[in-house]
C-alpha positions, 0 to 999 in steps of 0.5 A: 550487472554480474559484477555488481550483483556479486559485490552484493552478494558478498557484502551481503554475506559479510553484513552483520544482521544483528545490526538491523535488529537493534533498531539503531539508525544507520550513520556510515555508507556501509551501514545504509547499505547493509540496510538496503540489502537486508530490505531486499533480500527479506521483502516484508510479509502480510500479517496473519489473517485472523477472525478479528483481522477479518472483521476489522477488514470488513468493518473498514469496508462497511465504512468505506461504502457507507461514505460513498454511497452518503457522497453519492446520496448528497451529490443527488440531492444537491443535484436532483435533475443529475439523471434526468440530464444525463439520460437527456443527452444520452437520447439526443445522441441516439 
């Protein structure tokens, strides 16, 4: 393991980072390595938070909920003893 972590160490050092940066797709070995390394070494940030992040966050949550409470509404109504049932063999058990 320390050999190998030293071997990345110095390709890591000897890798050209400008490469990554022309958006080119890596064709030999050594460049699919360079990337690989570059991914690790640099982990990818969370984008900034902002009011209109926010919202938009809360927007897709509204939605999300919104779906699953139409889900659980439908499943109801397909269902309208559902409750009745399962309060039923909850008393049988007691």
């Amino acid at each position: 393991e320390i050999v190998f972590s030293i071997q990345v160490n110095e390709f890591e050092q000897s890798f050209n980072n400008s490469y990554i940066s022309t958006g080119q797709i890596a064709k030999t070995d050594q460049e699919k390595a360079g990337l690989l390394v570059s991914w690790f070494s640099q982990p990818p940030q969370p984008p900034s938070y902002s009011e209109d992040t926010k919202e938009h966050y809360q927007t897709v949550e509204d939605e999300i909920t919104s779906v699953i409470e139409m889900n659980r509404d439908e499943a109801m109504n397909y269902y309208p003893l559902w409750n009745e049932y399962h309060q039923m063999d909850s008393l049988k058990k007691k």
